[in-house]
PADREN-331259 format. One record per residue (C-alpha): x, y, z; chain; residue number from 0. Coordinates in steps of 0.25 Angstrom, whole numbers. Layout:
BEGIN
+-------+-------+-------+-------+-----+
!    px !    py !    pz ! kette !  nr !
+-------+-------+-------+-------+-----+
!     X !     Y !     Z !     A ! NUM !
...
+-------+-------+-------+-------+-----+
***
This chain:
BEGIN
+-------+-------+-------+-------+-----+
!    px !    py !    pz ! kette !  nr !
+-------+-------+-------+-------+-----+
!     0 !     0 !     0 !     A !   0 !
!     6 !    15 !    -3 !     A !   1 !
!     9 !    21 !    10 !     A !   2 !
!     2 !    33 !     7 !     A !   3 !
!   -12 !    26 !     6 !     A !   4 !
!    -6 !    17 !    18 !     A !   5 !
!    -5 !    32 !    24 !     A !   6 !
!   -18 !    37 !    24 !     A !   7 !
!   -25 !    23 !    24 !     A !   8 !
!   -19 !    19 !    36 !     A !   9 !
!   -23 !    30 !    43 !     A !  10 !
!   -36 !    31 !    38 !     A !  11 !
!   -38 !    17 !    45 !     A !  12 !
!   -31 !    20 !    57 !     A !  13 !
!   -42 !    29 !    59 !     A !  14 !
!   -53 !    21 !    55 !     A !  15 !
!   -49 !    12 !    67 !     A !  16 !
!   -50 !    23 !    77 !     A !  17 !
!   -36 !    25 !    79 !     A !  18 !
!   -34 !    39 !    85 !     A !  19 !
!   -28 !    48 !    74 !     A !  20 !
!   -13 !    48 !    79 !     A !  21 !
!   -11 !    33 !    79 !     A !  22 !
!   -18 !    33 !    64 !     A !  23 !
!   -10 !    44 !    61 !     A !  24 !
!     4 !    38 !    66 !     A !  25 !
!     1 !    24 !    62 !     A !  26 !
!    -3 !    27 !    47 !     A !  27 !
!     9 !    36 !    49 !     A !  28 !
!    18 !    25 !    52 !     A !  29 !
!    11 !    16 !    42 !     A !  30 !
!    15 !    25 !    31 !     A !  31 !
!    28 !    26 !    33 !     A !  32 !
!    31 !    11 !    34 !     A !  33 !
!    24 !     8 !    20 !     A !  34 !
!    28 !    20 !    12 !     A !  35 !
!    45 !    25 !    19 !     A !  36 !
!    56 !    16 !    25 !     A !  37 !
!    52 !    11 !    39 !     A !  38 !
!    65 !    20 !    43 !     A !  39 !
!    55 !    30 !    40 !     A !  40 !
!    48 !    28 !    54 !     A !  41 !
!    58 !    34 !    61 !     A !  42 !
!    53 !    47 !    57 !     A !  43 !
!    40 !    46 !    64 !     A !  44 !
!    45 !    49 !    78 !     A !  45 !
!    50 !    63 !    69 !     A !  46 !
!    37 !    64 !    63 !     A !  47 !
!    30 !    61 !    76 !     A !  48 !
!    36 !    74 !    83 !     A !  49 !
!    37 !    83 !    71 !     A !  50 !
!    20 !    82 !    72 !     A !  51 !
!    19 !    88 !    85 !     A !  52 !
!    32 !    96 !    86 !     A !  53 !
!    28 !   111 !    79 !     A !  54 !
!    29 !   122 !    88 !     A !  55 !
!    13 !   127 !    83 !     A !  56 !
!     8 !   114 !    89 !     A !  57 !
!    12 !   121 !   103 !     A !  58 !
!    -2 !   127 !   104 !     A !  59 !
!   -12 !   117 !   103 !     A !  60 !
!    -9 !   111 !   116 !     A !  61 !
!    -8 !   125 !   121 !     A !  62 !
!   -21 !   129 !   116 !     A !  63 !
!   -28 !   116 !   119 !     A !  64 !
!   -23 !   119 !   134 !     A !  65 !
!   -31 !   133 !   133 !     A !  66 !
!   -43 !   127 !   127 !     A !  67 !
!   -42 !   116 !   141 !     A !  68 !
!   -40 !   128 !   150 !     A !  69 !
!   -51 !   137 !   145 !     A !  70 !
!   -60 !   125 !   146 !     A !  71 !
!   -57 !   124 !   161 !     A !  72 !
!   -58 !   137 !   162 !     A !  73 !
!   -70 !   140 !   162 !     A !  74 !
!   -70 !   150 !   149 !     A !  75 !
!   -82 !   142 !   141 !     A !  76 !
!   -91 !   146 !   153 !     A !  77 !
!   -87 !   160 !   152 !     A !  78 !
!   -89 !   161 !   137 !     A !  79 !
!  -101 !   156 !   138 !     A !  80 !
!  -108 !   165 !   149 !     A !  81 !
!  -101 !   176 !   138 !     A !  82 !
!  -106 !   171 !   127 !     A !  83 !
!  -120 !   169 !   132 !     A !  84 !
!  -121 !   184 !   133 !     A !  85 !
!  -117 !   187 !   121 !     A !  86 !
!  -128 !   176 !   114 !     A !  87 !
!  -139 !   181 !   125 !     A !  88 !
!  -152 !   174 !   129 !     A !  89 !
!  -156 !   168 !   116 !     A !  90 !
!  -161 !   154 !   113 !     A !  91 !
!  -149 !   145 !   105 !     A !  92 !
!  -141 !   155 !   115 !     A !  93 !
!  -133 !   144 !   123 !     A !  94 !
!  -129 !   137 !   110 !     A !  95 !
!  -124 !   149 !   103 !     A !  96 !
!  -116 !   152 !   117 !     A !  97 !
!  -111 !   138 !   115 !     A !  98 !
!  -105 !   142 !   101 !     A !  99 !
!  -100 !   155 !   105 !     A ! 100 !
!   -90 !   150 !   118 !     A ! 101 !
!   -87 !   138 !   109 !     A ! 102 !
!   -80 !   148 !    97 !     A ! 103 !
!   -73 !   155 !   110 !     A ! 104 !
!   -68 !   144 !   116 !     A ! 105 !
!   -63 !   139 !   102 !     A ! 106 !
!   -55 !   151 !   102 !     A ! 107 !
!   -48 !   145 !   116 !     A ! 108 !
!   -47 !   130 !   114 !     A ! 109 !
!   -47 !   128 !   100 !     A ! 110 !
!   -51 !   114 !   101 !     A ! 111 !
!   -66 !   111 !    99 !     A ! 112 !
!   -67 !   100 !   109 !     A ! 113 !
!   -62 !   107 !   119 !     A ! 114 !
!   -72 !   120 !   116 !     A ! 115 !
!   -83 !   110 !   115 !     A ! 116 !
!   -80 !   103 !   127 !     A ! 117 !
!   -78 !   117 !   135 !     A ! 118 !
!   -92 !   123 !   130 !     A ! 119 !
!  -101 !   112 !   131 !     A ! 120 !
!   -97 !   108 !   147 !     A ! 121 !
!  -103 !   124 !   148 !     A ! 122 !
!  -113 !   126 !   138 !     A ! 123 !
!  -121 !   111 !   137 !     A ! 124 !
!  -126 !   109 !   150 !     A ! 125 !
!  -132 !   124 !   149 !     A ! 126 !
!  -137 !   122 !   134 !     A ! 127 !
!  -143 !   110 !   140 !     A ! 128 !
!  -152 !   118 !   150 !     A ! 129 !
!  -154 !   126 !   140 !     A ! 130 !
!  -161 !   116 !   130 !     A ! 131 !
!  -151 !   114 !   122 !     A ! 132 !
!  -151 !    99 !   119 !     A ! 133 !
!  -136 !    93 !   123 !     A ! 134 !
!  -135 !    86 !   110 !     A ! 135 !
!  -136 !   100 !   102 !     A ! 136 !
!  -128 !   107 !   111 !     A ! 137 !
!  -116 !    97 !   110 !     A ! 138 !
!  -116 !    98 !    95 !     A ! 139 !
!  -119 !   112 !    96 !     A ! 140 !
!  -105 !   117 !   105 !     A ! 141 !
!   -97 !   104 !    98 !     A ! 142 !
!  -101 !   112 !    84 !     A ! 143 !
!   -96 !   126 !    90 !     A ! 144 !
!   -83 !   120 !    97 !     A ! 145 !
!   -78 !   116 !    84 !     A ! 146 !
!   -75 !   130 !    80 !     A ! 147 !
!   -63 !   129 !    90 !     A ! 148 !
!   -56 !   122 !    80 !     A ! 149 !
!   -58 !   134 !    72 !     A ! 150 !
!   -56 !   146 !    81 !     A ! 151 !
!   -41 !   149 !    86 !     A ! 152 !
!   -35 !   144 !    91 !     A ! 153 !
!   -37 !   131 !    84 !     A ! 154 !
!   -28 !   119 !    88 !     A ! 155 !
!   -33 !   114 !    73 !     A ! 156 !
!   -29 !   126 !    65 !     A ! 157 !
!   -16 !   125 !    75 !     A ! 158 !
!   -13 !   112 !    68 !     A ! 159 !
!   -17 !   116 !    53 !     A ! 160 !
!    -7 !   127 !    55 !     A ! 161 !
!     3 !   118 !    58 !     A ! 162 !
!     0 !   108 !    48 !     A ! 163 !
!    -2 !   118 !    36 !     A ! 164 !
!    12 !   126 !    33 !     A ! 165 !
!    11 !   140 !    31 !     A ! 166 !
!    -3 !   144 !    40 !     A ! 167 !
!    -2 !   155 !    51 !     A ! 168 !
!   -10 !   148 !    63 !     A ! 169 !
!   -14 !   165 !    67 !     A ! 170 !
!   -21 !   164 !    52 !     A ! 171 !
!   -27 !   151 !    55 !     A ! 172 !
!   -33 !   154 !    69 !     A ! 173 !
!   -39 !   167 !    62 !     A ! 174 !
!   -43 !   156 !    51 !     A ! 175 !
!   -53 !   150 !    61 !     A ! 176 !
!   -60 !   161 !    67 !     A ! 177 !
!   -68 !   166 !    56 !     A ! 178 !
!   -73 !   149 !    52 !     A ! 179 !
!   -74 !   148 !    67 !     A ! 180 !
!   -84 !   158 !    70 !     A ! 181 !
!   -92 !   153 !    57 !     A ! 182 !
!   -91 !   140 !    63 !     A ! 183 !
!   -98 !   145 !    75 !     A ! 184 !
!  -108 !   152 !    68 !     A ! 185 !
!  -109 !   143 !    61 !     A ! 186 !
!  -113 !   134 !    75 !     A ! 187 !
!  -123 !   145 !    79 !     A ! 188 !
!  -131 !   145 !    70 !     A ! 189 !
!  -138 !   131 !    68 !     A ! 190 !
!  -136 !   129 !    84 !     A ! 191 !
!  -146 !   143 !    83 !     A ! 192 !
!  -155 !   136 !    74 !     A ! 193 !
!  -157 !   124 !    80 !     A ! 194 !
!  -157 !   130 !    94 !     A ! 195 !
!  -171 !   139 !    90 !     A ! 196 !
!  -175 !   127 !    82 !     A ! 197 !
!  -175 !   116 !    92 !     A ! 198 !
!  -178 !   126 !   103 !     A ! 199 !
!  -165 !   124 !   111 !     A ! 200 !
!  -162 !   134 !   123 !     A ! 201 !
!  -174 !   134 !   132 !     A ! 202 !
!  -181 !   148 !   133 !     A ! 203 !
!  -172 !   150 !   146 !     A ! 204 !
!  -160 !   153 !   137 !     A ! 205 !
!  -166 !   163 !   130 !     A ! 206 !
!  -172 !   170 !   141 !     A ! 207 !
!  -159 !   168 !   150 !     A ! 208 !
!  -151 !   180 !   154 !     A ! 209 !
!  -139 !   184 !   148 !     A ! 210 !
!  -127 !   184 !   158 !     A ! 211 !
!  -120 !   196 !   160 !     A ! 212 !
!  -112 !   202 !   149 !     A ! 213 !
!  -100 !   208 !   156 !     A ! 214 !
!   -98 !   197 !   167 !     A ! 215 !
!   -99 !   185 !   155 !     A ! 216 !
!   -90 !   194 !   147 !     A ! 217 !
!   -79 !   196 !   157 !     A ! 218 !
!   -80 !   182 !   162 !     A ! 219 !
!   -77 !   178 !   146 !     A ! 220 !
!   -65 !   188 !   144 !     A ! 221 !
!   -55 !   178 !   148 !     A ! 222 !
!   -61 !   167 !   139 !     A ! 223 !
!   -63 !   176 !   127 !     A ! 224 !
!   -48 !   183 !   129 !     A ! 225 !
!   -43 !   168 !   125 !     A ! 226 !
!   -46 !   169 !   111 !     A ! 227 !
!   -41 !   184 !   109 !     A ! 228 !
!   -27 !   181 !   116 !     A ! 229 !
!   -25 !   169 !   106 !     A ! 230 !
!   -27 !   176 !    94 !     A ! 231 !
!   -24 !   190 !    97 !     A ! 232 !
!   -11 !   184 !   101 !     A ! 233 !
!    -9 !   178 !    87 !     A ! 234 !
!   -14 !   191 !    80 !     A ! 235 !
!    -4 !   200 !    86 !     A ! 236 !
!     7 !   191 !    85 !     A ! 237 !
!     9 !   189 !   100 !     A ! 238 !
!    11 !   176 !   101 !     A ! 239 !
!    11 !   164 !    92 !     A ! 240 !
!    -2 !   153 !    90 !     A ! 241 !
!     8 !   144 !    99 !     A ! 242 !
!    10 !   154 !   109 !     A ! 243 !
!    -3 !   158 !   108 !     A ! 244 !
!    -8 !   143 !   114 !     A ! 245 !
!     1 !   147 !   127 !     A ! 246 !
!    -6 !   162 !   130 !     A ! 247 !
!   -16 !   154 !   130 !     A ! 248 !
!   -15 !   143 !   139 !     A ! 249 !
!   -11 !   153 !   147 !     A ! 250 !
!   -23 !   163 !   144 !     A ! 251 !
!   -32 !   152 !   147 !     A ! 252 !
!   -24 !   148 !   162 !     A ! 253 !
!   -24 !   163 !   166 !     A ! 254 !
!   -41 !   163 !   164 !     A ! 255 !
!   -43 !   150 !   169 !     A ! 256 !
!   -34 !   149 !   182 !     A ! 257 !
!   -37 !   166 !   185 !     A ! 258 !
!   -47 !   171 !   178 !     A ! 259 !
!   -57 !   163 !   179 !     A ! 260 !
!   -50 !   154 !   189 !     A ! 261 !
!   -60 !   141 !   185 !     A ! 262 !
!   -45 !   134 !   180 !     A ! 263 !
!   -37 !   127 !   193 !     A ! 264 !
!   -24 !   120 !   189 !     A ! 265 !
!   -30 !   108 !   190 !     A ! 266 !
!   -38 !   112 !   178 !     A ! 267 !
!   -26 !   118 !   172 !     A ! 268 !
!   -19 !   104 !   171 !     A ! 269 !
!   -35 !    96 !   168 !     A ! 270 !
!   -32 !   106 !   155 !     A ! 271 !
!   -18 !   103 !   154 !     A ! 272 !
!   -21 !    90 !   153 !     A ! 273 !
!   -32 !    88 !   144 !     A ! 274 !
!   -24 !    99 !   135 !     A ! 275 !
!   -13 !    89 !   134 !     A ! 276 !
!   -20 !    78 !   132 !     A ! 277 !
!   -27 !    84 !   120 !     A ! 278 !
!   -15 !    91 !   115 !     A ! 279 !
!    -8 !    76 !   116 !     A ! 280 !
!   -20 !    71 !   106 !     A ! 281 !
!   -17 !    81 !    95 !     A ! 282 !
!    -2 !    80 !    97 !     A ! 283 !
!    -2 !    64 !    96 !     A ! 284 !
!   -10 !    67 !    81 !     A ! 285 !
!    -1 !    76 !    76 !     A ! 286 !
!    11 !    70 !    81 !     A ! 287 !
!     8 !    55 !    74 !     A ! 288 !
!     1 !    65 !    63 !     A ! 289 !
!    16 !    69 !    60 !     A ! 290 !
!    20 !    55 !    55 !     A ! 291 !
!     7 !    54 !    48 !     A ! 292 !
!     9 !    66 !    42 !     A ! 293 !
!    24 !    63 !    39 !     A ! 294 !
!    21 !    50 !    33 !     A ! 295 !
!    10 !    55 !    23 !     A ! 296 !
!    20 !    66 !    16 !     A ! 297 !
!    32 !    57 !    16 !     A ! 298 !
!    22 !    46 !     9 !     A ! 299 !
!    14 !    57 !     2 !     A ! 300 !
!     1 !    52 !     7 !     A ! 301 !
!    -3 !    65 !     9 !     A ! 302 !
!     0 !    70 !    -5 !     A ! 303 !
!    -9 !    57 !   -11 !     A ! 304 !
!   -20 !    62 !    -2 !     A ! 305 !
!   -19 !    78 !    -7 !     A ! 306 !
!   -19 !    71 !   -22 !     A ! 307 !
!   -31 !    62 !   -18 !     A ! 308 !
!   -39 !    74 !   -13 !     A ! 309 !
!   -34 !    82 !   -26 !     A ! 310 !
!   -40 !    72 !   -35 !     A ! 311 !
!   -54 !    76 !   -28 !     A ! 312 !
!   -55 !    90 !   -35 !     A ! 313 !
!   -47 !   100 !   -41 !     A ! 314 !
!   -58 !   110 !   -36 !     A ! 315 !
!   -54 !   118 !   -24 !     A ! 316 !
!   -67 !   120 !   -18 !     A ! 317 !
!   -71 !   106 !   -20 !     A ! 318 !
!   -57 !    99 !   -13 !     A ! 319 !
!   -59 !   110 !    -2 !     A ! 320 !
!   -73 !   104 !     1 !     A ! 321 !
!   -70 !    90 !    -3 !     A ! 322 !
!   -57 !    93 !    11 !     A ! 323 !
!   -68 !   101 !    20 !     A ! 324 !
!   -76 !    88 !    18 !     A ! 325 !
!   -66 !    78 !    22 !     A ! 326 !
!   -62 !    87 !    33 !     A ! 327 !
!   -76 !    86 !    39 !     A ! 328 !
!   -77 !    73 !    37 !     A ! 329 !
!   -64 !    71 !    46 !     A ! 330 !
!   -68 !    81 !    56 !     A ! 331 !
!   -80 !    71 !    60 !     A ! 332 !
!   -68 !    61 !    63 !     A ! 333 !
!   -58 !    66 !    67 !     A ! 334 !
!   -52 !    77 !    77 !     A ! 335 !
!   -46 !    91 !    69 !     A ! 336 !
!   -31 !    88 !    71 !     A ! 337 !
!   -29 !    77 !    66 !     A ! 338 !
!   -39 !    81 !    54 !     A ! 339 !
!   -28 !    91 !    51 !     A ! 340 !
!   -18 !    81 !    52 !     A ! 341 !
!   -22 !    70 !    44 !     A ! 342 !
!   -28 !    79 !    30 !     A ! 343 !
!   -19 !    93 !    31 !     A ! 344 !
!    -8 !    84 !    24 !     A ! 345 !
!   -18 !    81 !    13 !     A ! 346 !
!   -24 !    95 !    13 !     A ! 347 !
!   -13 !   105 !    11 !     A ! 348 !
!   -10 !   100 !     0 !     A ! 349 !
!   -22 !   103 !    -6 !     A ! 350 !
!   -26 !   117 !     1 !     A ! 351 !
!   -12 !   120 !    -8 !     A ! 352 !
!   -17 !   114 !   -19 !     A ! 353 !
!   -31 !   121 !   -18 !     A ! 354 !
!   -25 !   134 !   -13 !     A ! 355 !
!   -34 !   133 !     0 !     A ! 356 !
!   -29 !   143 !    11 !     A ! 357 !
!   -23 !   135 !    22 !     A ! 358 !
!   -29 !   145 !    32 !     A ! 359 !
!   -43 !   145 !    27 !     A ! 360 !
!   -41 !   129 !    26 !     A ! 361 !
!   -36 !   129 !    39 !     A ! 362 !
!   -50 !   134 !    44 !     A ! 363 !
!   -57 !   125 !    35 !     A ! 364 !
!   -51 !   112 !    41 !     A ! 365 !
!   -56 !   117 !    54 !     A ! 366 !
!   -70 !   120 !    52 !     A ! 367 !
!   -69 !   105 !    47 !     A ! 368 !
!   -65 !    98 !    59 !     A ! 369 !
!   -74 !   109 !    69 !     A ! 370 !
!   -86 !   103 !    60 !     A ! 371 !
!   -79 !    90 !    61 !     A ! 372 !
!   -78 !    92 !    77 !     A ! 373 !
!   -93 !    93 !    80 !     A ! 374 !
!   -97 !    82 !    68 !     A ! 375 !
!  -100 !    67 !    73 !     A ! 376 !
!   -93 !    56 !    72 !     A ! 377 !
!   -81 !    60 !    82 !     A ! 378 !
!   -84 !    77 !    83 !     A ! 379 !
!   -75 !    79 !    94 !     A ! 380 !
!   -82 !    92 !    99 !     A ! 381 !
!   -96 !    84 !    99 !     A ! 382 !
!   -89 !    72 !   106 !     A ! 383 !
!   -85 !    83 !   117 !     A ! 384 !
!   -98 !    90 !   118 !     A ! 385 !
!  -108 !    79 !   117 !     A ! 386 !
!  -101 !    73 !   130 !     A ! 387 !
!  -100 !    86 !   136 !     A ! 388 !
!  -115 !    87 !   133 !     A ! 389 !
!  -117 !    71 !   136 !     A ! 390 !
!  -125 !    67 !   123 !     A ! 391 !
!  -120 !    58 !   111 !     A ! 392 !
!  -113 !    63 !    99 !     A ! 393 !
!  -125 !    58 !    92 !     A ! 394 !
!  -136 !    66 !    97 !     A ! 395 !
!  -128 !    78 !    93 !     A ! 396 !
!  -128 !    74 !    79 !     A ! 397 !
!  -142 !    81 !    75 !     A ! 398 !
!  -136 !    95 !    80 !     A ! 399 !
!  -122 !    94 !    76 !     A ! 400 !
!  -127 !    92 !    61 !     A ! 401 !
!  -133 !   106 !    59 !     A ! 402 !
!  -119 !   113 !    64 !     A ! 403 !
!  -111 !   102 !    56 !     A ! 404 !
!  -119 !   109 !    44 !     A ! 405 !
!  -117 !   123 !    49 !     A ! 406 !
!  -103 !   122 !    51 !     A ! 407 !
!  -100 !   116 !    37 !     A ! 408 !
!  -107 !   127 !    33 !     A ! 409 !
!   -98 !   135 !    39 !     A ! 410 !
!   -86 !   128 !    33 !     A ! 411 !
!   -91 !   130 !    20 !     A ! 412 !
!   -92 !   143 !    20 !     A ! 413 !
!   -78 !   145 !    25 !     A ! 414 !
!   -75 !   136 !    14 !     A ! 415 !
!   -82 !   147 !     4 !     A ! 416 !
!   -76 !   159 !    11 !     A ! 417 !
!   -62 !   157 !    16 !     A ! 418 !
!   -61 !   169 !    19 !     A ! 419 !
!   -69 !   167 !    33 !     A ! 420 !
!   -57 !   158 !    37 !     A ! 421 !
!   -46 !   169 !    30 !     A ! 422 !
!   -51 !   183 !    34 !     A ! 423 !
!   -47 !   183 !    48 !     A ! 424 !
!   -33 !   178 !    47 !     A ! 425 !
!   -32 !   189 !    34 !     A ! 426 !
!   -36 !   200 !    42 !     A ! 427 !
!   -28 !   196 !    52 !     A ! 428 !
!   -15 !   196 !    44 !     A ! 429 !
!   -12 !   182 !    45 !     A ! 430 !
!    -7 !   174 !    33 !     A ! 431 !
!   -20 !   164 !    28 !     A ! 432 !
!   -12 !   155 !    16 !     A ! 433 !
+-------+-------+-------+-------+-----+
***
């Protein structure tokens, strides 16, 4: 058997198997270079296996996984939400466009959707609940809303595509994300209204309900909503770098947490340092076997058969970029966001050169994939989290889940038909967008 298809054979049965992505990925590695280099050849894994992992940009998403853990046990999401539900007011469909709201601000601390999902619907369900809101709905609705952390900066995803894709400026990226992200939230909004007043979700109380005060929710929301600010107006005026910018904020987050708010004692501080590096060793572990994956499959030219394979499928731009943003999808219902960037960007850059796609604008494009593939069942690792938070099955979600599935793709077509709601920040901004 050529080694190429051996290459991607191998690890498309790996898979199937339901072996975790890093052993398929090392294993279909390893079988690669036995069947297509001299056996000497495994001597470069160990190489291979440390160059994966050892890129000074990769510093910050253990960093800013660490900040989103710290926010969490902070206590931020709660404060958010008192905010935001004085700026939504009494309405009915209120809560649930509250929901979306501290969703799209913690994205802009964590920048991982699980964890924005699993920090808004501990506060948010149990009260939707009294409020009528149907657990089932709700799950699907925050799982929907917290995807757009993958989106919004800073994004440990577009961290990765930067890395991955020569040439990109990860500032233009994160500016990349804002514009698709609030779209994406939008996007969120609208059907959860819709279906709110058609269903009748939100019980008369919620409607009549006072509205908190403004000046006490705001000032108890400053420190959560200064996060994002920091972040990025620490990359816009050159103070610090992306990488630093992860640190300032681990730190940012321990000052609120341990003397702001004081809700963080040092036993939370090492519960987050804790989950945080257990997290941070999932991703790691992917990329690292992911580097002799990636090693074998350009040394075999694997990856050049795969980009000449997708070629063959159309010469038309337009239809190869929708016949990519479907196989994306389609992945984003199985697997989690990084190792989506790891297994196709081999076979993609060399058609977004081909195509002249702008990387920047394709960055945001593969993100809003895997957000909708986040909330969109089998696996939809922000449903998984929500729906035990919320203690229904993944199935009953399903009915609810549809209707944003549909309004986010909606969303990602249009971004698709307007690039420049991806490109005008980071142009106006002065960034580089290739």
């Amino acid at each position: 058997m050529d080694a190429s298809l051996a290459l991607l054979l191998s690890f498309a049965v790996l898979l199937l198997m339901g072996l975790p992505i890093a052993t398929a990925l090392g294993l279909a590695g390893m079988l690669g270079i036995l069947l297509g280099l001299d056996s000497s050849a495994l001597a470069t894994i160990g190489t291979n296996t440390y160059n994966g992992i050892a890129k000074y940009p990769l510093m910050a998403i253990p960093l800013f996984i660490l900040t989103g853990m710290i926010f969490e046990r902070s206590g931020v999401a709660a404060k958010l939400v008192d905010f935001a539900s004085v700026v939504v007011g009494p309405r009915r469909g209120g809560l649930a466009v509250v929901a979306v709201l501290v969703c799209l601000l913690m994205g802009g601390m964590s920048g991982s959707g699980p964890a924005d999902a699993a920090a808004v619907a501990t506060v948010m369900i149990p009260s939707m609940a009294k409020a009528g809101y149907p657990k089932s709905f709700s799950a699907g609705m925050i799982a929907a809303a917290a995807s757009t952390a993958i989106l919004i900066p800073p994004s440990i995803a577009l961290i990765v595509y930067s890395i991955m894709v020569p040439g990109l400026d990860l500032r233009a990226l994160f500016a990349a994300g804002v514009g698709p992200g609030l779209l994406a939230g939008l996007s969120v909004i609208l059907p959860t209204l819709v279906l709110s007043a058609h269903y009748g979700f939100g019980r008369t109380e919620e409607a009549a309900s006072p509205r908190p005060p403004f000046l006490k929710s705001l000032v108890g929301a400053i420190p959560g909503l200064m996060a994002p600010v920091i972040i990025l107006g620490g990359l816009r005026t050159g103070l610090f770098t992306p990488t630093e910018a992860a640190v300032v904020a681990v730190a940012y987050g321990l000052i609120v947490g341990l003397f702001v708010y004081r809700t963080l004692d040092f036993k939370g501080v090492y519960l987050a340092l804790v989950e945080s590096a257990q997290t941070s060793a999932v991703i790691l572990i992917i990329m690292t076997f992911a580097g002799i994956f990636a090693w074998a499959g350009s040394t075999l030219g694997s990856f050049d058969m795969g980009a000449k394979a997708m070629f063959a499928l159309s010469d038309n731009s337009i239809v190869a970029l929708l016949i990519v943003n479907g196989v994306l999808l389609l992945l984003g219902m199985v697997l989690d966001g990084i190792s989506i960037y790891l297994i196709t960007l081999p076979l993609l850059i060399p058609m977004m050169e081909r195509f002249g796609w702008n990387g920047t604008w394709f960055g945001a494009l593969m993100a809003m994939n895997i957000a909708i593939g986040q909330f969109t069942p089998p696996v939809a690792v922000n449903l998984m989290v929500t729906a035990k938070v919320a203690g229904v099955s993944i199935e009953s979600t399903t009915r609810w889940v549809i209707w944003l599935v549909l309004a986010m793709g909606s969303a990602l077509l249009l971004t698709i038909a307007v690039p420049e709601i991806a490109t005008w920040l980071p142009e106006w901004l002065g960034y580089a967008v290739d």
